[in-house]
N, CA, C and O atoms as a GROMACS GRO file, in nm:
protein
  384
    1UNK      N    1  -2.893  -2.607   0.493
    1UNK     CA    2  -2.755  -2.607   0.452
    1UNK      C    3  -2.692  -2.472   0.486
    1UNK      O    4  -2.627  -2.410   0.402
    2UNK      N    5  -2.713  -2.421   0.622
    2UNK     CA    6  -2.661  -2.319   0.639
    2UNK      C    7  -2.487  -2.345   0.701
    2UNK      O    8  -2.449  -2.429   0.782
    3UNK      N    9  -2.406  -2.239   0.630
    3UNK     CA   10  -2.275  -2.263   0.718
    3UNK      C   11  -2.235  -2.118   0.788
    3UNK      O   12  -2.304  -2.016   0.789
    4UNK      N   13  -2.136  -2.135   0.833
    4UNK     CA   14  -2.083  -2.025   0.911
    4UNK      C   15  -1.990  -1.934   0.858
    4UNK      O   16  -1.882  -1.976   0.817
    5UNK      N   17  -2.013  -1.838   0.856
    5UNK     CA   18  -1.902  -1.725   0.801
    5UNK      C   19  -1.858  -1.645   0.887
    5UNK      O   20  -1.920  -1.592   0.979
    6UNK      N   21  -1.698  -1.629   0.843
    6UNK     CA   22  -1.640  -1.547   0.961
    6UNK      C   23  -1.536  -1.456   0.929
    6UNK      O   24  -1.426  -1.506   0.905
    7UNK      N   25  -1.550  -1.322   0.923
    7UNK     CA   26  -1.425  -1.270   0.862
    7UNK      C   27  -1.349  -1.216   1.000
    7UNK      O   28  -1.402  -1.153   1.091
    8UNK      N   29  -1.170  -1.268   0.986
    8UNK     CA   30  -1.106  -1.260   1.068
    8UNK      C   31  -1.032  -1.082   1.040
    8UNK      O   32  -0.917  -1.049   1.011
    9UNK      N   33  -1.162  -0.997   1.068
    9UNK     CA   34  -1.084  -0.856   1.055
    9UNK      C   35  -0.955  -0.808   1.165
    9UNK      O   36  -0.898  -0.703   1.134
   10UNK      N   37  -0.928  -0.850   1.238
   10UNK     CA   38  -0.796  -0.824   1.287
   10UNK      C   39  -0.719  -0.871   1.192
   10UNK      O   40  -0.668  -0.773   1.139
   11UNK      N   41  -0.683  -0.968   1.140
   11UNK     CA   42  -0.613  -1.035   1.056
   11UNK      C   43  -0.637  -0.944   0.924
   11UNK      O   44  -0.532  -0.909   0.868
   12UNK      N   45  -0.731  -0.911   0.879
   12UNK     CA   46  -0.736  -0.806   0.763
   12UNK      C   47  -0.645  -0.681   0.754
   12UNK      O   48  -0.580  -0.629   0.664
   13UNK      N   49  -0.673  -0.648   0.914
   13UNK     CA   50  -0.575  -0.507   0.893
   13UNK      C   51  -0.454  -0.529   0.934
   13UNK      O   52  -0.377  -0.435   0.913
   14UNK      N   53  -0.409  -0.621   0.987
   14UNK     CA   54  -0.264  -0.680   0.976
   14UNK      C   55  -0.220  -0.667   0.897
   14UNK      O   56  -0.120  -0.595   0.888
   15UNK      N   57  -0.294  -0.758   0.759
   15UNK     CA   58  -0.206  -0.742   0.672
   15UNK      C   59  -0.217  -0.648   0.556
   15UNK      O   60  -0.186  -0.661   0.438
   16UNK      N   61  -0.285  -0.523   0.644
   16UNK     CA   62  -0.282  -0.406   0.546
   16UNK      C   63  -0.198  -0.351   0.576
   16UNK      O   64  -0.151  -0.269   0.497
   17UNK      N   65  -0.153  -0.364   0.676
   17UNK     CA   66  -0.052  -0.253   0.778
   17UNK      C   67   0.034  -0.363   0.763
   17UNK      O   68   0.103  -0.340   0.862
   18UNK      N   69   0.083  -0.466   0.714
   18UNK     CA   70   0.246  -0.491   0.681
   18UNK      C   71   0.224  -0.467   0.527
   18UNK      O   72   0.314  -0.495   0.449
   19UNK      N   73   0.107  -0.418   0.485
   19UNK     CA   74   0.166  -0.419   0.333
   19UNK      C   75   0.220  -0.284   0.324
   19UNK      O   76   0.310  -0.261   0.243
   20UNK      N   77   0.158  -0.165   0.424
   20UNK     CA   78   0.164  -0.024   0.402
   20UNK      C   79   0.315  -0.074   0.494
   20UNK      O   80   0.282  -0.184   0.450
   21UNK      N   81   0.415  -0.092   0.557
   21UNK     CA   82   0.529  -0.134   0.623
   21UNK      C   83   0.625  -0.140   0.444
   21UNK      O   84   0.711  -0.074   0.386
   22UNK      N   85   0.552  -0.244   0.421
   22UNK     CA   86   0.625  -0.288   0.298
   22UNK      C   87   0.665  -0.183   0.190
   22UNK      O   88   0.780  -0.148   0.162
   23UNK      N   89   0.542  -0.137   0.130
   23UNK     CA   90   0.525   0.045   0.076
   23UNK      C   91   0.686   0.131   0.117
   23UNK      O   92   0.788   0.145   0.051
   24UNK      N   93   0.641   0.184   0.280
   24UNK     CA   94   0.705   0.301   0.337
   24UNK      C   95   0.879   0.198   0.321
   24UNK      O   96   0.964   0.264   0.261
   25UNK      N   97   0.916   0.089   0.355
   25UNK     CA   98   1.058   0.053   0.352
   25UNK      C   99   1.084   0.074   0.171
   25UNK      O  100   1.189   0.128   0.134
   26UNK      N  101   1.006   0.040   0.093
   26UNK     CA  102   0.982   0.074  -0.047
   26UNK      C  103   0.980   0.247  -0.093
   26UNK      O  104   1.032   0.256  -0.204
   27UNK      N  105   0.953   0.332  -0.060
   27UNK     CA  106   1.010   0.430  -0.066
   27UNK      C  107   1.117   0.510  -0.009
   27UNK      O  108   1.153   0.624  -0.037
   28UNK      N  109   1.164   0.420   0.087
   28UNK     CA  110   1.288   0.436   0.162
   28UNK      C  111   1.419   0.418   0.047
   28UNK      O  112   1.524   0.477   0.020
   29UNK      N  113   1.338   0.285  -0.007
   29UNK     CA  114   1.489   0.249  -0.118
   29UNK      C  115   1.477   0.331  -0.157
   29UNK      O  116   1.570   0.407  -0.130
   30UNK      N  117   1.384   0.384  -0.234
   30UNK     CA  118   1.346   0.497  -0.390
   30UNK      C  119   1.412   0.560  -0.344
   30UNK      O  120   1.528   0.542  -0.381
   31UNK      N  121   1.396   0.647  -0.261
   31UNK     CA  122   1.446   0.771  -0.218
   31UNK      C  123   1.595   0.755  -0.205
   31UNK      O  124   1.664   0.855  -0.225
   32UNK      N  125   1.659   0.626  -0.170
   32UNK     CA  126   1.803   0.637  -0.178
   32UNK      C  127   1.864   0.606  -0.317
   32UNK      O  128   1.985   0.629  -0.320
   33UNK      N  129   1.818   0.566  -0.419
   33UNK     CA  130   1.820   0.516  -0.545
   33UNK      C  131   1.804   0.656  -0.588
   33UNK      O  132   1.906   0.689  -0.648
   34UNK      N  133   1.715   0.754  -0.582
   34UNK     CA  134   1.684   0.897  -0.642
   34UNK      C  135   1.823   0.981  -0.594
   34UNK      O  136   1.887   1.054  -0.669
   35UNK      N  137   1.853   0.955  -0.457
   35UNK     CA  138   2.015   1.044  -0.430
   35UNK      C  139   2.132   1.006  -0.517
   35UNK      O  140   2.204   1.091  -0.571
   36UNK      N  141   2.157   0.835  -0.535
   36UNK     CA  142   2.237   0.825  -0.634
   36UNK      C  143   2.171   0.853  -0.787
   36UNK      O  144   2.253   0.902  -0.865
   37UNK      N  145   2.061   0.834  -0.833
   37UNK     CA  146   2.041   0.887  -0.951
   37UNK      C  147   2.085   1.061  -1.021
   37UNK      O  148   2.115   1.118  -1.125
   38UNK      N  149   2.068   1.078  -0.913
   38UNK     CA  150   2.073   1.222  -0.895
   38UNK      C  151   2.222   1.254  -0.939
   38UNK      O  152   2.256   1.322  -1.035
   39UNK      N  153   2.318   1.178  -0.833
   39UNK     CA  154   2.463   1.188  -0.876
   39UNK      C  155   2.520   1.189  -1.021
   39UNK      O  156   2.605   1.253  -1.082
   40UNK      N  157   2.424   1.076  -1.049
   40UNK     CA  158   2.502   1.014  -1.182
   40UNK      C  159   2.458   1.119  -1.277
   40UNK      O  160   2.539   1.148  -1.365
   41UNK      N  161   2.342   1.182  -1.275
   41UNK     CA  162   2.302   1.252  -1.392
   41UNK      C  163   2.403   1.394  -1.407
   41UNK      O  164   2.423   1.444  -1.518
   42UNK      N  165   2.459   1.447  -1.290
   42UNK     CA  166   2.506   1.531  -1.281
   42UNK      C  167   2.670   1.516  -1.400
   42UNK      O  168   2.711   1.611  -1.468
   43UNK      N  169   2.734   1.382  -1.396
   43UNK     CA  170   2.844   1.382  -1.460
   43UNK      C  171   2.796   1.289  -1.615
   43UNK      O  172   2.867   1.287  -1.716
   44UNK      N  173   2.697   1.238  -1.606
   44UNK     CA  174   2.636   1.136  -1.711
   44UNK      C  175   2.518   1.147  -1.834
   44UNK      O  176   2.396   1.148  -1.815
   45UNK      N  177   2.566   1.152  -1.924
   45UNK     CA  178   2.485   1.206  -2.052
   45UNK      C  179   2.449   1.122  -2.150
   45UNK      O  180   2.528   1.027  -2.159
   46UNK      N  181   2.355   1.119  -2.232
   46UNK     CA  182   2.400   1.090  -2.373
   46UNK      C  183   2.231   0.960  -2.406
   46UNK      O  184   2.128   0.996  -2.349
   47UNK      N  185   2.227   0.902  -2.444
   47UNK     CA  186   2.087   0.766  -2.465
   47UNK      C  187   2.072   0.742  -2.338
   47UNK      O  188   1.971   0.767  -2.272
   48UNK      N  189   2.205   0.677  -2.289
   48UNK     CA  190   2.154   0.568  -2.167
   48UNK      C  191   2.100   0.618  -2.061
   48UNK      O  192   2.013   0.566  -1.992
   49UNK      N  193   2.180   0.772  -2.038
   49UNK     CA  194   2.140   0.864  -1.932
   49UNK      C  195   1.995   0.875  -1.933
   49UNK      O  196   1.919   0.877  -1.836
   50UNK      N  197   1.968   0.884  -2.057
   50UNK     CA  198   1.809   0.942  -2.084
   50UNK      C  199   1.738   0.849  -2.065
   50UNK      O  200   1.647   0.867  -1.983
   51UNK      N  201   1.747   0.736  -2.121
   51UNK     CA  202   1.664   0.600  -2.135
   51UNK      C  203   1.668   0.607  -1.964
   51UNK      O  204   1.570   0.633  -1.894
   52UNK      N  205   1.775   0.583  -1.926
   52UNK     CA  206   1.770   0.564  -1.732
   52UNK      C  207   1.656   0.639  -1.646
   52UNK      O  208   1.578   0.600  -1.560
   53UNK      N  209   1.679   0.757  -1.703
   53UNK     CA  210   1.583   0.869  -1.616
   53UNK      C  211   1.461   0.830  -1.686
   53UNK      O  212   1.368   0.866  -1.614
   54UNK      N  213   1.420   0.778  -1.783
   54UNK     CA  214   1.320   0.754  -1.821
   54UNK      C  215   1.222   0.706  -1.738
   54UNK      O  216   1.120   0.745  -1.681
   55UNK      N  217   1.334   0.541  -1.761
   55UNK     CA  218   1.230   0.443  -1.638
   55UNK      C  219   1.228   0.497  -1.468
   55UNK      O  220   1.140   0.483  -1.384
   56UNK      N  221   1.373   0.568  -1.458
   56UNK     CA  222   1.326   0.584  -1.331
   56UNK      C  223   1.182   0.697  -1.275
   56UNK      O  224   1.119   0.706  -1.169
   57UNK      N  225   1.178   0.758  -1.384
   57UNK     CA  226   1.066   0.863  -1.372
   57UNK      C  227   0.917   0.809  -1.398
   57UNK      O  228   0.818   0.865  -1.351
   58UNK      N  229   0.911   0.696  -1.476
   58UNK     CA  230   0.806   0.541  -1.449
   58UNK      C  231   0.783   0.466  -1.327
   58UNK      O  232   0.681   0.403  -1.298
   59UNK      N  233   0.902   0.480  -1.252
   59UNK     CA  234   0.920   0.382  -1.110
   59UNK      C  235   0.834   0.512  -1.030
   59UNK      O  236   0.738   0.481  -0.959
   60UNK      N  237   0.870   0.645  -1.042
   60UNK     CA  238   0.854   0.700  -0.948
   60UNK      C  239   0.703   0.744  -0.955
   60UNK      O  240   0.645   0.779  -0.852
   61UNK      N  241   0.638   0.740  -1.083
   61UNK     CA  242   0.472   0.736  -1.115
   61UNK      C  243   0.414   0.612  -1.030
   61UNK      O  244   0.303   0.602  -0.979
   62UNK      N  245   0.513   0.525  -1.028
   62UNK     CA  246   0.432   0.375  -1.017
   62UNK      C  247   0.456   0.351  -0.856
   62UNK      O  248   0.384   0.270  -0.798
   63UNK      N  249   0.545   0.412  -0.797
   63UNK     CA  250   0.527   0.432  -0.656
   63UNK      C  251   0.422   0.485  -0.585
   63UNK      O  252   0.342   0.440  -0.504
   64UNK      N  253   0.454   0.650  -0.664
   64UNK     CA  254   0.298   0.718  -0.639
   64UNK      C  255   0.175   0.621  -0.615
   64UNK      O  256   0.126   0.593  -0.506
   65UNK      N  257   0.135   0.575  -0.749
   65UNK     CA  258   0.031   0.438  -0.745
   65UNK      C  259   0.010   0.356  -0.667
   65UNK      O  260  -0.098   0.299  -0.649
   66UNK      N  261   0.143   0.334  -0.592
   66UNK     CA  262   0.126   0.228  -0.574
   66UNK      C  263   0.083   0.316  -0.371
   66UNK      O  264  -0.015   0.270  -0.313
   67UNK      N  265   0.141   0.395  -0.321
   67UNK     CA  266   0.105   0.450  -0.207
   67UNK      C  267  -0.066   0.531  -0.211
   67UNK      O  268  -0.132   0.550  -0.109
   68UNK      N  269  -0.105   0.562  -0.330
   68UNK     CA  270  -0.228   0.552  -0.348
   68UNK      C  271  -0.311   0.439  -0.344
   68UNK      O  272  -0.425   0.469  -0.309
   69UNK      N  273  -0.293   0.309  -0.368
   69UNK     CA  274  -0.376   0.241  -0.341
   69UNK      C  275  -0.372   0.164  -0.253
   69UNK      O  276  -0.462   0.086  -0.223
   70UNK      N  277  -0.233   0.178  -0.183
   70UNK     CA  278  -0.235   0.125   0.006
   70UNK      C  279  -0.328   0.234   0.088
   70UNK      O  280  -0.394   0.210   0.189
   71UNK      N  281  -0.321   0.326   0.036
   71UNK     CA  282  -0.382   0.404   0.103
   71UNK      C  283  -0.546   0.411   0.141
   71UNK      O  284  -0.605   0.430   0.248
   72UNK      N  285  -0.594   0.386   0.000
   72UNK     CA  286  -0.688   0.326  -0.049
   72UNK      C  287  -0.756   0.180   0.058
   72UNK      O  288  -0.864   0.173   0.117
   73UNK      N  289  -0.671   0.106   0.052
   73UNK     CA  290  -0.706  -0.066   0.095
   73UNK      C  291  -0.702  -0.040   0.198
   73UNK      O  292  -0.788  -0.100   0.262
   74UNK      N  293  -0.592   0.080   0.306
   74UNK     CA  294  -0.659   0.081   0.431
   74UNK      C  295  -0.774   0.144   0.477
   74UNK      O  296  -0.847   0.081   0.553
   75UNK      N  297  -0.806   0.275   0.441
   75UNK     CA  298  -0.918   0.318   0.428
   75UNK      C  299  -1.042   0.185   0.393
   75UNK      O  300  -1.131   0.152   0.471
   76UNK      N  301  -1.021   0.139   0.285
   76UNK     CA  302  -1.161   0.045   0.303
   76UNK      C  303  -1.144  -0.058   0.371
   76UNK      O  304  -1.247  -0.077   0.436
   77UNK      N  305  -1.058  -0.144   0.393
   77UNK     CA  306  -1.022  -0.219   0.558
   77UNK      C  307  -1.116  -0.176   0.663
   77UNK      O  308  -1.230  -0.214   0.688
   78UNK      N  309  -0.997  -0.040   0.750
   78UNK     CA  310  -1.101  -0.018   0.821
   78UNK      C  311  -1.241  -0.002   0.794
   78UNK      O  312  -1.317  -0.085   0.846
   79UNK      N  313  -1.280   0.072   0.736
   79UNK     CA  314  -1.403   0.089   0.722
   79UNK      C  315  -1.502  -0.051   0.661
   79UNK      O  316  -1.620  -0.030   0.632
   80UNK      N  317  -1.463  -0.146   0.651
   80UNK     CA  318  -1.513  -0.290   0.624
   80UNK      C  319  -1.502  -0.303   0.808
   80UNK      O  320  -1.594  -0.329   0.884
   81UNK      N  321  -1.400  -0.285   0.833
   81UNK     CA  322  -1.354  -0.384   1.010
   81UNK      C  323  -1.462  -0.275   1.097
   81UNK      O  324  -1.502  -0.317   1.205
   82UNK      N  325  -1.492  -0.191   1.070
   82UNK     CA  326  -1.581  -0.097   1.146
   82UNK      C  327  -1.684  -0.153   1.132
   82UNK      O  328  -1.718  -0.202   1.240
   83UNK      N  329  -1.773  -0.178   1.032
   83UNK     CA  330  -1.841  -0.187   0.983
   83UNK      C  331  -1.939  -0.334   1.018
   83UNK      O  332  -2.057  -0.366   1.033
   84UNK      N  333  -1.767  -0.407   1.018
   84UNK     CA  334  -1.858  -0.621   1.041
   84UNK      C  335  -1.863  -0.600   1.247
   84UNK      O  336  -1.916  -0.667   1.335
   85UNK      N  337  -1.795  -0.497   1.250
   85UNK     CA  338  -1.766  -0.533   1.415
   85UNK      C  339  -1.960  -0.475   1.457
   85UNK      O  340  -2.042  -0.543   1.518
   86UNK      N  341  -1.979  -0.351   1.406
   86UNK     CA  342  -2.066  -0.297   1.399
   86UNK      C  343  -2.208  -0.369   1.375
   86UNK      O  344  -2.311  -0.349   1.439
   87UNK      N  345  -2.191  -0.444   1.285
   87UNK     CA  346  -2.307  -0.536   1.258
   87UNK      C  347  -2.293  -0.647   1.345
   87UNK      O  348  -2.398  -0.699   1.382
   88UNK      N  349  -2.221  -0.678   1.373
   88UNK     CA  350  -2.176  -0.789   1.464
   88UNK      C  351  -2.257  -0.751   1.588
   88UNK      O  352  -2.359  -0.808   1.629
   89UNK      N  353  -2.205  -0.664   1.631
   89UNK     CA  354  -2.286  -0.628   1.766
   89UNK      C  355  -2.432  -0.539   1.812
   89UNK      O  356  -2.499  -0.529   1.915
   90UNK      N  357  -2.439  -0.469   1.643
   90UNK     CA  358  -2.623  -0.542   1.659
   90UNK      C  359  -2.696  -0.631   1.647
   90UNK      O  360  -2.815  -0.641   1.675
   91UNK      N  361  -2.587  -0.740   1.581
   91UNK     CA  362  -2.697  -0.872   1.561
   91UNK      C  363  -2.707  -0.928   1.718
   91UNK      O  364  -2.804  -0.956   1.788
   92UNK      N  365  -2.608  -0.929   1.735
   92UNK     CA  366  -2.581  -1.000   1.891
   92UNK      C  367  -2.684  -0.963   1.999
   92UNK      O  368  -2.729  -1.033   2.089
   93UNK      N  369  -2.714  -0.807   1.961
   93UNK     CA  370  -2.812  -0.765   2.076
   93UNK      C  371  -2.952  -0.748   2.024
   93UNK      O  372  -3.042  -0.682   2.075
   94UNK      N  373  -2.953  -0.816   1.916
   94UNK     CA  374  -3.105  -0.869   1.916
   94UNK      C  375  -3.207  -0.982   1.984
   94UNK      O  376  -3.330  -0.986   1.990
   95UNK      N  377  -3.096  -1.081   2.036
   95UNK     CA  378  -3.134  -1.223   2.095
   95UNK      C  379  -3.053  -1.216   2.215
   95UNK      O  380  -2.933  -1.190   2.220
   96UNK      N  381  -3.108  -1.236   2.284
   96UNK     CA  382  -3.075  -1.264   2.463
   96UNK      C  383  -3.004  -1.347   2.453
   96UNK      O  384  -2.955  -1.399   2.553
   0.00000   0.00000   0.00000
């Protein structure tokens, strides 16, 4: 009952590299959301101001996070896609 296994690592790092795409257009917003934040705080005070900067200073932890662990998934990607290609082609050159 043997079957076949096949991991389609091109396809792996595809879609690590549109997720890290996804990320970098994702701190693109931030960063334009942080210029107007920026504005508003300058004339804007009082709870809401604060409560605002709050979360946005949560968004901007959770970005961090979140470019840490794309960073992360590609690093072990490749190094998985290195790795099966690698075994791949010593198994191959064991049998004629």
């Amino acid at each position: 009952m043997g079957g076949r296994y096949r991991a389609d690592t091109e396809q792996i790092l595809a879609v690590v590299n549109r997720a890290k795409e996804i990320g970098q257009r994702l701190e693109e917003r931030i960063t334009d959301i942080e210029r107007e934040v920026t504005a508003l705080n300058v004339e804007w005070d009082g709870d809401a101001a604060t409560a605002h900067r709050t979360k946005h200073d949560t968004r901007r932890r959770e970005m961090n996070d979140m470019r840490t662990a794309l960073a992360q998934l590609e690093t072990n990607a490749r190094g998985a896609h290195d790795r099966y290609i690698a075994n791949a082609q010593h198994n191959s050159g064991m049998w004629p």
